[in-house]
PyMOL CGO cylinders between C-alpha atoms (Angstrom):
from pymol import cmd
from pymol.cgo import CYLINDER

trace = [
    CYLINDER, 118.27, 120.10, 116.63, 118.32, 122.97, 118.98, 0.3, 1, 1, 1, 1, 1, 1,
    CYLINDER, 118.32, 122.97, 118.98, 115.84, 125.19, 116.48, 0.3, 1, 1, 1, 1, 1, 1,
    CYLINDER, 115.84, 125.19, 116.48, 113.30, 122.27, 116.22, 0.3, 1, 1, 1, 1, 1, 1,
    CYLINDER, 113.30, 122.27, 116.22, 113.37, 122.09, 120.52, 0.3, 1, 1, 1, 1, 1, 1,
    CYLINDER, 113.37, 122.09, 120.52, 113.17, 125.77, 121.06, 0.3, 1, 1, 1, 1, 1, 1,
    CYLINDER, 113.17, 125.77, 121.06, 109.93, 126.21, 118.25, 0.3, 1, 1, 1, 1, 1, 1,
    CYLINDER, 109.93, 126.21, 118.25, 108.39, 123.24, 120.46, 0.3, 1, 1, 1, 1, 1, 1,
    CYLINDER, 108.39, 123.24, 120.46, 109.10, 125.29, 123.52, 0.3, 1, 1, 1, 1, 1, 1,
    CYLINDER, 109.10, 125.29, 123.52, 107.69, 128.61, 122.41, 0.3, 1, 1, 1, 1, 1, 1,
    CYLINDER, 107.69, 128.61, 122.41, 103.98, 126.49, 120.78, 0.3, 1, 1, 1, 1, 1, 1,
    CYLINDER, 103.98, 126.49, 120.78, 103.90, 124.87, 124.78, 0.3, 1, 1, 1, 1, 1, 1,
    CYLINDER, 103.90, 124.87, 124.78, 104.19, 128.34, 125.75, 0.3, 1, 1, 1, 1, 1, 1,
    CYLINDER, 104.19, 128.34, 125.75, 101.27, 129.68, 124.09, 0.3, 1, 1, 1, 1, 1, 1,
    CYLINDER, 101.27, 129.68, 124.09, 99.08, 126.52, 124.94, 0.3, 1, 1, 1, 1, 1, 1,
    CYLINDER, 99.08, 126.52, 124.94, 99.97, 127.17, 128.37, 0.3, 1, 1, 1, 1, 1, 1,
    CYLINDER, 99.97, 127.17, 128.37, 99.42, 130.95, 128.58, 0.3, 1, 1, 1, 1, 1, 1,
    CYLINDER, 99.42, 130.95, 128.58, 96.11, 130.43, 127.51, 0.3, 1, 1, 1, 1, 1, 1,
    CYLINDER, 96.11, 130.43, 127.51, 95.24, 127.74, 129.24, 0.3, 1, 1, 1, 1, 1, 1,
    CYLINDER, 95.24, 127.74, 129.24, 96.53, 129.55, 132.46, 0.3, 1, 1, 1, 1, 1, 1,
    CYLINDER, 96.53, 129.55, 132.46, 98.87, 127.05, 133.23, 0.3, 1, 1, 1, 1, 1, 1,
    CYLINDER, 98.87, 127.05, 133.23, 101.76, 128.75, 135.61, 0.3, 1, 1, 1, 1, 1, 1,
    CYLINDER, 101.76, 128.75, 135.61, 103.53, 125.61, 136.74, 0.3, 1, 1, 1, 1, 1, 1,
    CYLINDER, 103.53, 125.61, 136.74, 103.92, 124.12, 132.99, 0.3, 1, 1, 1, 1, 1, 1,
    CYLINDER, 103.92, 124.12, 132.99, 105.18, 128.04, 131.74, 0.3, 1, 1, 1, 1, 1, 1,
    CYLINDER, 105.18, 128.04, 131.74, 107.85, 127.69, 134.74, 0.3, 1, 1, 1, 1, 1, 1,
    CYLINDER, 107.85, 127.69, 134.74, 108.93, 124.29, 133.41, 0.3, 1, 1, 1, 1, 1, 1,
    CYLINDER, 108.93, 124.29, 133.41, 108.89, 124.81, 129.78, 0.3, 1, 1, 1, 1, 1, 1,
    CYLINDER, 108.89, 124.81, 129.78, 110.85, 128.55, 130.50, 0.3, 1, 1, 1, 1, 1, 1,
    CYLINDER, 110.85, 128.55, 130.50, 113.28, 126.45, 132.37, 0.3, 1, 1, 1, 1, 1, 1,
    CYLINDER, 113.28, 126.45, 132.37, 114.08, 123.96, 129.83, 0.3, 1, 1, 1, 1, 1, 1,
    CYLINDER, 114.08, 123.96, 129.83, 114.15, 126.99, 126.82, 0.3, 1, 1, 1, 1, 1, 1,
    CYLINDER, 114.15, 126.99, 126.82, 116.53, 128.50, 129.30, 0.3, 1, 1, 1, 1, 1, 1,
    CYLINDER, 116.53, 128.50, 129.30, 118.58, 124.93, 129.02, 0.3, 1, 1, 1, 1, 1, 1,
    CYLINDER, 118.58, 124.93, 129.02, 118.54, 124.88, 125.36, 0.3, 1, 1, 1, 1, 1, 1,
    CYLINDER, 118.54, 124.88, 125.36, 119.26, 128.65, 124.99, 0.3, 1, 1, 1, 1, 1, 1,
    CYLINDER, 119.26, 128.65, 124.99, 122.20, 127.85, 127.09, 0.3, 1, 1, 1, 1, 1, 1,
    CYLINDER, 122.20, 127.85, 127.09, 123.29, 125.37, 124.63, 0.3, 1, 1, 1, 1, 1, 1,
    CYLINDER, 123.29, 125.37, 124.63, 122.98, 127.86, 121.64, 0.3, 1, 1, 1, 1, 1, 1,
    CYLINDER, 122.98, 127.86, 121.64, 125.46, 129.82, 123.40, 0.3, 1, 1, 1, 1, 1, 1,
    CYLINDER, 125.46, 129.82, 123.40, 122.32, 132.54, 123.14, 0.3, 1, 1, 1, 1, 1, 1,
    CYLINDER, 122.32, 132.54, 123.14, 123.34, 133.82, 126.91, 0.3, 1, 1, 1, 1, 1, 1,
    CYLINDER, 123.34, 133.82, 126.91, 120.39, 136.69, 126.44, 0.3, 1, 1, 1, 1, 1, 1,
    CYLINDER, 120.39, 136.69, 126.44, 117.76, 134.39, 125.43, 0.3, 1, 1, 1, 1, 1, 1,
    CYLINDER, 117.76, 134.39, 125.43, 118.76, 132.24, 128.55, 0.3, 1, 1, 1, 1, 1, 1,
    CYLINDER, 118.76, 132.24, 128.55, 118.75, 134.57, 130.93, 0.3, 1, 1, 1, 1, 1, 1,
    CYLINDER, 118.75, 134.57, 130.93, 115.46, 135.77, 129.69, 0.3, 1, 1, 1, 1, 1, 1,
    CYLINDER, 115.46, 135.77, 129.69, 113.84, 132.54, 129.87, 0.3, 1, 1, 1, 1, 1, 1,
    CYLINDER, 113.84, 132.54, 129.87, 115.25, 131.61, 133.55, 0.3, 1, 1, 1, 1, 1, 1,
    CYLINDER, 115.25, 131.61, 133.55, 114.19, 135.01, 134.86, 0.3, 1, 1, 1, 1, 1, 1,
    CYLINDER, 114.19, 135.01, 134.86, 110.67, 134.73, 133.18, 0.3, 1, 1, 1, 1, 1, 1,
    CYLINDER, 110.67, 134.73, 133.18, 110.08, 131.25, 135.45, 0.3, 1, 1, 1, 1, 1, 1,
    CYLINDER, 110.08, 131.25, 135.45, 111.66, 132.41, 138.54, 0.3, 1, 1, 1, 1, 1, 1,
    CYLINDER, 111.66, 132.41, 138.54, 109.43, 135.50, 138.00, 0.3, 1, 1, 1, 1, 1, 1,
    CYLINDER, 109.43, 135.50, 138.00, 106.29, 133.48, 137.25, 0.3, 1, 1, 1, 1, 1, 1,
    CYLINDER, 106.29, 133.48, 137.25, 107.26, 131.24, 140.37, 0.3, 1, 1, 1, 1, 1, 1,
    CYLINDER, 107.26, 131.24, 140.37, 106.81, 134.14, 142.49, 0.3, 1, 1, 1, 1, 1, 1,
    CYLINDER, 106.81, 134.14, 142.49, 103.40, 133.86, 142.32, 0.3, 1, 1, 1, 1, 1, 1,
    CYLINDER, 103.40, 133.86, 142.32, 103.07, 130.24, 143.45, 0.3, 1, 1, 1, 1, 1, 1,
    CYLINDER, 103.07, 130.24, 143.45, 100.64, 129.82, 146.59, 0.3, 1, 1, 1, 1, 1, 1,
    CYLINDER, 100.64, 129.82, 146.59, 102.97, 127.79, 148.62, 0.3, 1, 1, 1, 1, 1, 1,
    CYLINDER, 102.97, 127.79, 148.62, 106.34, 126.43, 149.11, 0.3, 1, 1, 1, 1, 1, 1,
    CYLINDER, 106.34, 126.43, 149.11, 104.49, 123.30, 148.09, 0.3, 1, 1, 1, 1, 1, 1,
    CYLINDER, 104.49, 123.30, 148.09, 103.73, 123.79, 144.24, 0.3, 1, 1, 1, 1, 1, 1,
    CYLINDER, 103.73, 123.79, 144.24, 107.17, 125.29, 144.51, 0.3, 1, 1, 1, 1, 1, 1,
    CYLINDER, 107.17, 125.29, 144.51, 108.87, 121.94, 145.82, 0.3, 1, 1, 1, 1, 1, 1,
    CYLINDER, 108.87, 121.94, 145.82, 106.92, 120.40, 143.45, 0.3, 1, 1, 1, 1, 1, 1,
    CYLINDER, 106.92, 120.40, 143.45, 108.15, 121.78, 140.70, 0.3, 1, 1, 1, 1, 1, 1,
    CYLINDER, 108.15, 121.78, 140.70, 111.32, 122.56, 141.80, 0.3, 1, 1, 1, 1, 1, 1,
    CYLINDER, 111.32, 122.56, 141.80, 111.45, 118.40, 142.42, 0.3, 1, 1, 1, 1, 1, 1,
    CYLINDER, 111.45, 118.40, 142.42, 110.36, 117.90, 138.93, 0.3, 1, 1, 1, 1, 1, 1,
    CYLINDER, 110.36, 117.90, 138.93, 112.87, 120.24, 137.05, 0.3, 1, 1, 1, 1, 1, 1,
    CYLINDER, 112.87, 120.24, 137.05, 115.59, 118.83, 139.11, 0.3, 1, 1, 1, 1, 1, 1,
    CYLINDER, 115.59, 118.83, 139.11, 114.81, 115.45, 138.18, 0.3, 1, 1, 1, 1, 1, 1,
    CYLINDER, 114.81, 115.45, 138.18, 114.66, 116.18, 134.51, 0.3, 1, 1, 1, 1, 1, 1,
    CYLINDER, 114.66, 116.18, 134.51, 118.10, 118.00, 135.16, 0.3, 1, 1, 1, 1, 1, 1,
    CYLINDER, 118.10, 118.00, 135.16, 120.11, 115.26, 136.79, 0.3, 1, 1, 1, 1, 1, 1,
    CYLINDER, 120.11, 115.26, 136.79, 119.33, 112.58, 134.17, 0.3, 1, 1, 1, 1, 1, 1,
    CYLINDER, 119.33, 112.58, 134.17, 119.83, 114.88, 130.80, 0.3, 1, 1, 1, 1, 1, 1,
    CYLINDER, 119.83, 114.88, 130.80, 122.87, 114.14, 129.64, 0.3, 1, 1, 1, 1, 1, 1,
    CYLINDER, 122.87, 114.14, 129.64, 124.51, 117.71, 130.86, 0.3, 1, 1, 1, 1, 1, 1,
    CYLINDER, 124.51, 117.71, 130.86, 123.47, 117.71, 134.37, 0.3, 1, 1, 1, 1, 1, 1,
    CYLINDER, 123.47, 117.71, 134.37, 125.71, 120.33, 134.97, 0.3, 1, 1, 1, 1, 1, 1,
    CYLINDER, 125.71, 120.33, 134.97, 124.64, 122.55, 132.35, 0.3, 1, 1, 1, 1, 1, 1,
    CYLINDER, 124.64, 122.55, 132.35, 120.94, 122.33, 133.63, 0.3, 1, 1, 1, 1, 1, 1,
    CYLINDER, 120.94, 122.33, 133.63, 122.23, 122.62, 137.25, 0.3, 1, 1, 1, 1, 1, 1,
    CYLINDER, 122.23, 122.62, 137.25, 123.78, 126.10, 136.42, 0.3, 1, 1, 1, 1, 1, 1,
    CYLINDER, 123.78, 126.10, 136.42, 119.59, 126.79, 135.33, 0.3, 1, 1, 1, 1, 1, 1,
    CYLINDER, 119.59, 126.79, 135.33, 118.69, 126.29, 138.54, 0.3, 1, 1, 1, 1, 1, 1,
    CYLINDER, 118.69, 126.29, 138.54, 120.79, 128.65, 140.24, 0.3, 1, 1, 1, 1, 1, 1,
    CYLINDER, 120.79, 128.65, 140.24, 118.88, 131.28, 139.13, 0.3, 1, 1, 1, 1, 1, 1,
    CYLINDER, 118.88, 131.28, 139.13, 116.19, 129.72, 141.72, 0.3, 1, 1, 1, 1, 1, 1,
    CYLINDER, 116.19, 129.72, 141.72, 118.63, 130.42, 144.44, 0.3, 1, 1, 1, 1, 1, 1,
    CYLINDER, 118.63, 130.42, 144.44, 116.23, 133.02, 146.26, 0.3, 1, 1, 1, 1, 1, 1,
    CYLINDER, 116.23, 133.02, 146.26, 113.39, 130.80, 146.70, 0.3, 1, 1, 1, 1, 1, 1,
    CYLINDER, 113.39, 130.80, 146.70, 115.60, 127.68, 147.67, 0.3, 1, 1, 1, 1, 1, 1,
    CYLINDER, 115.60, 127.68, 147.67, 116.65, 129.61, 150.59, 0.3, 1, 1, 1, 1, 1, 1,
    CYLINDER, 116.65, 129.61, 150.59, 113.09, 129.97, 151.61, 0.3, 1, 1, 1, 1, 1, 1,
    CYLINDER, 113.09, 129.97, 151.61, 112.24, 125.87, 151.04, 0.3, 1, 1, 1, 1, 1, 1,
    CYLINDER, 112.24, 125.87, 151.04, 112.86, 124.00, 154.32, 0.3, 1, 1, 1, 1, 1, 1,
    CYLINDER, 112.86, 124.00, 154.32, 113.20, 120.84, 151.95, 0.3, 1, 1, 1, 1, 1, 1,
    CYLINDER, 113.20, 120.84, 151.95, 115.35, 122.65, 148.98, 0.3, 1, 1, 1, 1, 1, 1,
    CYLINDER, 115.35, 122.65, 148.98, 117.57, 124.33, 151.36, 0.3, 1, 1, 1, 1, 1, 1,
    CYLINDER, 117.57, 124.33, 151.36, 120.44, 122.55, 151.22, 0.3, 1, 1, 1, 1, 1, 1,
    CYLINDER, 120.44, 122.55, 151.22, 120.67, 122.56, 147.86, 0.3, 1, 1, 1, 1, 1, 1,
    CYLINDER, 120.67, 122.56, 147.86, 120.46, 126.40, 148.09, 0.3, 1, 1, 1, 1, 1, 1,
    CYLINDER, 120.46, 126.40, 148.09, 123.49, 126.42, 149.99, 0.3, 1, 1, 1, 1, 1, 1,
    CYLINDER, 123.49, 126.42, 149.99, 125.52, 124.08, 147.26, 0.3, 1, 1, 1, 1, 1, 1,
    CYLINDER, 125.52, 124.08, 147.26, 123.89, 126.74, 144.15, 0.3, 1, 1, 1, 1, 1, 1,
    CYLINDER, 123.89, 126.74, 144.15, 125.68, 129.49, 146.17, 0.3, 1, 1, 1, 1, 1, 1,
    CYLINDER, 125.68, 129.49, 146.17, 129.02, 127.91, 146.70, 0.3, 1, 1, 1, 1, 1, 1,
    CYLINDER, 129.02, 127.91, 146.70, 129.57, 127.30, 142.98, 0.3, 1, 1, 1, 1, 1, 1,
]
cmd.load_cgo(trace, "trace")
């Protein structure tokens, strides 16, 4: 049930903002972006893709960006609505563009 994921989501939030941990609070704001999505909760979404492309800004190097970029794109092509969590990652659009290895996909995220 969508409540059950998104209370999980928000308790790995707080784990993770105390333990400092800016590449799991990019992951787990992706994926409560996802389920917001599927609540039809378009604010909430929004809110939750913008706070990870936000707290991506502040990775090092395009490195820990591919990284996790590579790991949220994985989870997104085997859920069972790739297309749904797809549509999450355009909102990483900006910093695809600047990813030698991501840009590509960049240019698909902007076509659709």
């Amino acid at each position: 049930d969508y409540h059950s994921s998104i209370e999980y989501f928000q308790k790995l939030l707080e784990i993770h903002e105390k333990a400092g941990n800016t590449k799991k609070l990019i992951v787990v704001n992706f994926w409560m972006g996802f389920v917001f999505d599927l609540t039809n909760d378009l604010p909430q979404r929004n809110k939750s893709y913008q706070t990870a492309v936000q707290l991506s800004d502040g990775l090092k190097t395009e490195q820990e960006f591919c990284l996790i970029l590579s790991s949220i794109s994985s989870l997104s092509l085997n859920s069972s609505l790739p297309r749904l969590a797809i549509r999450g990652l355009r909102f990483f659009r900006r910093h695809l563009s600047f990813t030698k290895s991501y840009y590509r996909l960049a240019k698909v995220y902007e076509s659709t």
